[in-house]
BAKEDO-233526 format. One record per residue (C-alpha): residue number from 1; residue in one letter; x, y, z. Coordinates in steps of 0.05 Angstrom, whole numbers, plus 5000, padded with zeros to 4 digits. Each point is the difference from the previous one (the first is absolute). Layout:
<lumkols>
   marmi   papa   east   north     up
     NUM      A      X       Y      Z
...
</lumkols>
This chain:
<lumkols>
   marmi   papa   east   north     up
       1      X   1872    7669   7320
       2      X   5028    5008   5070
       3      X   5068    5036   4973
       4      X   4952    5066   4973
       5      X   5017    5073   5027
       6      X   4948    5026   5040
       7      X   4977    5062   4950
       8      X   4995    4977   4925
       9      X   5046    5031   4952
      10      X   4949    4987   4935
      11      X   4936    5017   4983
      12      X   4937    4998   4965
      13      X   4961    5045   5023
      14      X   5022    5060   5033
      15      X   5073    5042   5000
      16      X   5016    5023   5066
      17      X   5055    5056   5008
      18      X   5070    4982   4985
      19      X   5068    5026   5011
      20      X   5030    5045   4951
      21      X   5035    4961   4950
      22      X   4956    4943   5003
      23      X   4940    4993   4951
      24      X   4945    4947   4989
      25      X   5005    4965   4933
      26      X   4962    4944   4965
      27      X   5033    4940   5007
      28      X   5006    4985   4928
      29      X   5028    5061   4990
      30      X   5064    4984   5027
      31      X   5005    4934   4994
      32      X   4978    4947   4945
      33      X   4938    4959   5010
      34      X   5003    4933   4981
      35      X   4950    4936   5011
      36      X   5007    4926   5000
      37      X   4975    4940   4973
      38      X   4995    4920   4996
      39      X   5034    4961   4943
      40      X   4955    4941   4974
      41      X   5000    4949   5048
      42      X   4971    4947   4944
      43      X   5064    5014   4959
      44      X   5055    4956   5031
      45      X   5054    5040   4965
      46      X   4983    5060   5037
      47      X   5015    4973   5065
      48      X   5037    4927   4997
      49      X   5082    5016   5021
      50      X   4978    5069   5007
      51      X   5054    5050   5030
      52      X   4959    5070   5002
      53      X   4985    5024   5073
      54      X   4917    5006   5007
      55      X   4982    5044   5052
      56      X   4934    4973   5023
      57      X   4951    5004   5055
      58      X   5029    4933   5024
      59      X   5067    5042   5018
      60      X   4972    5063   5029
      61      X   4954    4974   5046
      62      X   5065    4960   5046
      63      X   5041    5061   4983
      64      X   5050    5015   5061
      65      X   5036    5065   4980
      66      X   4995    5059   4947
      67      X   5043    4971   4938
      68      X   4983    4924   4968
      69      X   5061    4966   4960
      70      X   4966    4938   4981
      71      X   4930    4977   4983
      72      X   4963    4931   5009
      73      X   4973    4993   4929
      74      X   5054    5012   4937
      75      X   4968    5002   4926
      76      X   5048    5001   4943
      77      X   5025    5058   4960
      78      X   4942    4965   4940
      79      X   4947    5012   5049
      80      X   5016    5071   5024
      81      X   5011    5015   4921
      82      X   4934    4974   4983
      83      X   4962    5042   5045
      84      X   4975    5054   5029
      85      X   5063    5004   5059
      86      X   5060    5036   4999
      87      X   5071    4987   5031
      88      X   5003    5058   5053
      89      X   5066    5029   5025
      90      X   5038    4996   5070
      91      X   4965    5056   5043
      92      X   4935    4991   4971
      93      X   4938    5013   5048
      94      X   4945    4949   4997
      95      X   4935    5013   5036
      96      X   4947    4950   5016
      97      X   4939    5025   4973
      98      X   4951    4931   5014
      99      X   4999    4948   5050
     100      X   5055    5025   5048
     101      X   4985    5068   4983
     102      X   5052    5055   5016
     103      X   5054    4954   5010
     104      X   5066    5027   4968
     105      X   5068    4983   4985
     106      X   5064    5015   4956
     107      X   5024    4957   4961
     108      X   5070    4979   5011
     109      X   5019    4976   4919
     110      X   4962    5000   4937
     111      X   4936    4961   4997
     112      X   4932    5008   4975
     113      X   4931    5004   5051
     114      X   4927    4970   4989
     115      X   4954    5039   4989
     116      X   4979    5008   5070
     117      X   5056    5053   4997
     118      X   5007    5065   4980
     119      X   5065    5025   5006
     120      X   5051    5063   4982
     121      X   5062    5009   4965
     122      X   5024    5057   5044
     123      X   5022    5069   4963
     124      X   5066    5052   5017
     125      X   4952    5038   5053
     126      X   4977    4940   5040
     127      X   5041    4947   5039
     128      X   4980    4928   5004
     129      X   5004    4996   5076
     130      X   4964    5057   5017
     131      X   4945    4981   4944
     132      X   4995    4939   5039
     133      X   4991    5037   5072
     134      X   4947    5046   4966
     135      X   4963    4931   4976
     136      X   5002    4969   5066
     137      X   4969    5064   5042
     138      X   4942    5007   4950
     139      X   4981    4934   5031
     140      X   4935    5027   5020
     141      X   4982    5036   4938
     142      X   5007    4939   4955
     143      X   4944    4962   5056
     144      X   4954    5055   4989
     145      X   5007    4994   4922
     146      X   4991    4932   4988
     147      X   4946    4969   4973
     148      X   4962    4939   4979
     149      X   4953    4962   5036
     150      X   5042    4931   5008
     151      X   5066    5017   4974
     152      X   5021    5068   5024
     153      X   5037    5037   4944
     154      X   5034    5076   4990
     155      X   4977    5016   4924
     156      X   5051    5034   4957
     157      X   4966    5062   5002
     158      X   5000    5012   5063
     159      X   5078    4980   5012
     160      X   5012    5050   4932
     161      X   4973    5060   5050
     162      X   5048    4981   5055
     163      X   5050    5061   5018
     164      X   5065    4991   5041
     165      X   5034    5058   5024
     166      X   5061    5010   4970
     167      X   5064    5035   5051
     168      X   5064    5016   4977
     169      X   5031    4926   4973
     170      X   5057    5008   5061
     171      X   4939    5008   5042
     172      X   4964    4947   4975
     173      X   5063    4950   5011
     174      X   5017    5027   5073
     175      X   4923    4981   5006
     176      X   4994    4933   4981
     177      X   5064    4983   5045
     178      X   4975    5029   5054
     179      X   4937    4953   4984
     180      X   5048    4939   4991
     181      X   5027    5002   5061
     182      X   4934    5004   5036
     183      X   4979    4936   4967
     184      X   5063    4974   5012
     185      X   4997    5005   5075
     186      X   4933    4978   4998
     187      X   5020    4933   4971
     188      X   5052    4995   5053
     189      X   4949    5014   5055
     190      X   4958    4953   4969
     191      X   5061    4953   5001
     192      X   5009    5005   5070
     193      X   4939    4984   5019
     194      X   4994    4942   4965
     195      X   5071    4978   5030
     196      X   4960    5018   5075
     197      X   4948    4958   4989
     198      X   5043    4951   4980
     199      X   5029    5009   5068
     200      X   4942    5011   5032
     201      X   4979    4915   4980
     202      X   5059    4977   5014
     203      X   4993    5025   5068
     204      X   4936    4982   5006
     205      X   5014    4932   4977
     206      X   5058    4991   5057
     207      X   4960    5026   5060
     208      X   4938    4961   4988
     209      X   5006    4948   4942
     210      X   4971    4989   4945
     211      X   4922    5013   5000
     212      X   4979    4944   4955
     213      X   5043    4932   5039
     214      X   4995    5046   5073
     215      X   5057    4963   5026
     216      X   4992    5035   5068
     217      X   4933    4979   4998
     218      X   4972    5066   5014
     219      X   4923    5000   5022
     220      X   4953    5022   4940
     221      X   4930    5043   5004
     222      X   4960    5018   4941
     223      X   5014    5066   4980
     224      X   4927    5030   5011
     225      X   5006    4985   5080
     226      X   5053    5051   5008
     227      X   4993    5046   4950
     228      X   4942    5050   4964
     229      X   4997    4987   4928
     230      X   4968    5046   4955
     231      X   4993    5009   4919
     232      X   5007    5069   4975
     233      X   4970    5041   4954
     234      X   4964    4997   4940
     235      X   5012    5046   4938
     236      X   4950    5020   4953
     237      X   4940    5003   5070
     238      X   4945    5049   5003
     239      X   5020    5059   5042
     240      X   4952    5040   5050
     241      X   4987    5060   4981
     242      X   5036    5048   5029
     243      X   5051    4998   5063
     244      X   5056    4967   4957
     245      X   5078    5006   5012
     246      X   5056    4979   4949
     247      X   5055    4954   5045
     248      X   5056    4963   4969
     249      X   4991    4914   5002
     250      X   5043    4944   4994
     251      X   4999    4956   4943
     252      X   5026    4937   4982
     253      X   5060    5031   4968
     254      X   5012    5036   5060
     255      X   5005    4939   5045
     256      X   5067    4960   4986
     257      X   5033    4938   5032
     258      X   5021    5034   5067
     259      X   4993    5069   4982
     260      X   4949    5059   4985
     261      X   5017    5034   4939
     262      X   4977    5068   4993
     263      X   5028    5024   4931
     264      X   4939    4995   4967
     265      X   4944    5016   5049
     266      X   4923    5014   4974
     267      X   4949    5037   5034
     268      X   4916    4990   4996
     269      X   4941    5028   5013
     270      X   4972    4970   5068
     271      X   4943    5028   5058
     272      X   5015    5010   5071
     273      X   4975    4934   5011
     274      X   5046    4954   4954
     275      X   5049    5048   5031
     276      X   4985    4975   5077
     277      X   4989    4926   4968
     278      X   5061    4997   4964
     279      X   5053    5038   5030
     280      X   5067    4970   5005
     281      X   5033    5002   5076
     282      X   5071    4987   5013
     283      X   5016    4926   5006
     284      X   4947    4982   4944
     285      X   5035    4940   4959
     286      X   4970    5005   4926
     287      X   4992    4937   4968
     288      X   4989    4995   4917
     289      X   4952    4960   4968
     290      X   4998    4987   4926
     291      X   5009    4947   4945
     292      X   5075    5006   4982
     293      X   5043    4965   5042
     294      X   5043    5060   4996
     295      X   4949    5041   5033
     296      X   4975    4949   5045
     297      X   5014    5004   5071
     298      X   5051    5053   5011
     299      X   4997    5032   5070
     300      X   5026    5064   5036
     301      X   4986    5038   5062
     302      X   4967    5064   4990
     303      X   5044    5058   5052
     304      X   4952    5058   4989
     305      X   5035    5023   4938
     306      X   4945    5034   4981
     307      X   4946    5027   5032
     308      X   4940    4999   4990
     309      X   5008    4934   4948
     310      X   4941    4952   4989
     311      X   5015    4929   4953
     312      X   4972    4970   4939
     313      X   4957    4938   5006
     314      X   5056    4952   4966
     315      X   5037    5017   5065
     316      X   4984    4968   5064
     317      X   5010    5037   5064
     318      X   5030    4956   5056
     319      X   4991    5040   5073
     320      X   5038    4958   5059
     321      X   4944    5002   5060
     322      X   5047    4956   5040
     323      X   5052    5013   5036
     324      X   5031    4932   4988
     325      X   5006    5029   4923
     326      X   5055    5057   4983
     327      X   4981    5020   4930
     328      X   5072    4999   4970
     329      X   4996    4913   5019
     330      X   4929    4996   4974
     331      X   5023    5034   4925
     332      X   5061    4957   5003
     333      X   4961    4937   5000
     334      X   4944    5030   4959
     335      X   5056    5011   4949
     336      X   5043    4935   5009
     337      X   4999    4941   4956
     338      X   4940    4976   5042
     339      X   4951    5059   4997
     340      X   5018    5001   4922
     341      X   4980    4925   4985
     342      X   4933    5006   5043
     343      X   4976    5058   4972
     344      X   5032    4976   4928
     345      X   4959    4935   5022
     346      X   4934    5035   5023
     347      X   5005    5051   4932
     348      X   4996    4932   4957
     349      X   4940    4976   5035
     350      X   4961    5054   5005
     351      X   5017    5004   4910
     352      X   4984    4927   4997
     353      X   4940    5015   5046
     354      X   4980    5048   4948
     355      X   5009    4965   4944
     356      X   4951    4941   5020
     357      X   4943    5041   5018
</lumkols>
């Protein structure tokens, strides 16, 4: 999650110092473990007219904020009766523990969870919202203890050894607000720069029309004859042995519709080489590839953010060599409604392409 605190506040596996007052308890010691599961779907009863909210991995995975009030699937009271789920109270914490593992969220009323869930019923030593803040920073801990070879999973055993530690509960509250407000001016800065680009089109749109009718009739040149266009890298590649560095990359998360995004930013193992092959400069544009639609397409110019910074090979790497070119034009029309039917377009082809062979 891109809302997490830098340093985790739980763990599995080691205690580091604390300040006096504070101490590191098992979760389930002060707060009540509970699970989910799936009424019968072959029983109509259980889910026909149904009224129950069902948290499921359906909601949490186009989650926008920390508490859900409603849910997309509603059994009846029948169904939750007749099985293995419980009606949980306001406040409780649910944690994704397969699929979108790590994912967390409070719930905003009574409702019951799937079994993709586990979740806790919070005690008199431990506040909801900081519970939730300590979930959210052990990000990193729950992708190093998931397993399964298809579908990644965080066993109960491992979630029953989870510690948090525990401040004063004043401390715990002034915590979690402190936390709130973070993520609350990061949704407004995320806001804004949606409302920018916005801006930025419209603008775009008015000073040299729109890219797909060209009603200036602008000349056009392939892309290739005034740019360099390069893939990136590949994960998973046999290393040399020896003279390796560890550099942060870009990945296709990291490249949005306009905009870098750096709140999530991974680093790899690359040689000197890739380094020199690879680097980004200054007035790159990175271009996504990729199947979803979503994903497909979306453009930004790289400033130097970071440096050094390589790219992953389902990013392309578009380098002006013309002067006629400025790079903030070229990822404009790379990212209009033009660039995003061709390569939308060339994506289908090259699956179709596939398909026949």
């Amino acid at each position: 999650m891109s809302d997490a605190p830098a340093t985790p506040v739980t763990t599995a596996l080691r205690l580091p110092p604390h300040p006096r007052g504070w101490s590191w308890r098992l979760l389930d010691e002060v707060a009540r473990p509970e699970s989910g599961h799936t009424p019968s779907r072959r029983i109509p009863g259980y889910w026909d007219g149904g009224s129950v909210p069902w948290l499921s991995l359906g909601d949490i995975r186009f989650l926008e904020g920390k508490r859900i009030f409603d849910t997309r699937e509603h059994p009846t009271m029948d169904g939750i009766d007749h099985s293995s789920a419980r009606l949980l109270p306001k406040n409780t914490v649910a944690l994704c523990r397969t699929a979108s593992v790590g994912k967390v969220v409070v719930l905003g009323r009574e409702m019951a969870t799937s079994q993709d869930f586990v979740a806790w019923v919070c005690g008199p030593q431990l506040d909801p919202d900081y519970l939730y803040w300590a979930l959210v920073a052990s990000q990193r801990l729950f992708d190093r203890e998931k397993q399964g070879s298809t579908h990644k999973t965080i066993y109960m055993p491992t979630i029953e050894r989870f510690r948090v530690l525990l401040p004063p509960l004043a401390e715990q509250r002034r915590i979690a607000e402190i936390l709130d407000r973070a993520a609350d001016l990061r949704r407004k800065r995320r806001e804004s720069v949606q409302l920018a680009e916005k801006l930025a089109q419209a603008t775009f749109l008015h000073m040299f029309g729109d890219p797909i009718t060209n009603p200036m009739r602008w000349p056009t040149v392939r892309l290739d004859t005034v740019t360099d266009i390069a893939s990136g890298i590949t994960k998973g590649r046999k290393l040399p042995e020896g003279g390796t560095v560890v550099v942060a990359y870009m990945r296709v998360a990291n490249v949005q519709d306009g905009h870098i995004s750096l709140d999530d930013v991974k680093t790899i193992e690359v040689s000197h080489e890739e380094i020199r092959r690879y680097r980004l400069l200054e007035g790159d544009v990175l271009l996504t590839e990729g199947g979803d639609p979503d994903k497909l397409g979306r453009g930004a110019v790289w400033h130097g953010e970071i440096d050094p910074c390589i790219h992953q090979n389902h990013i392309f790497r578009v380098r002006c060599v013309s002067p006629r070119l400025l790079p903030e034009f070229a990822s404009a029309v790379l990212g209009s409604e033009l660039g995003k039917r061709y390569f939308l377009r060339a994506a289908k082809q090259t699956t179709e392409s596939h398909r026949s062979t």
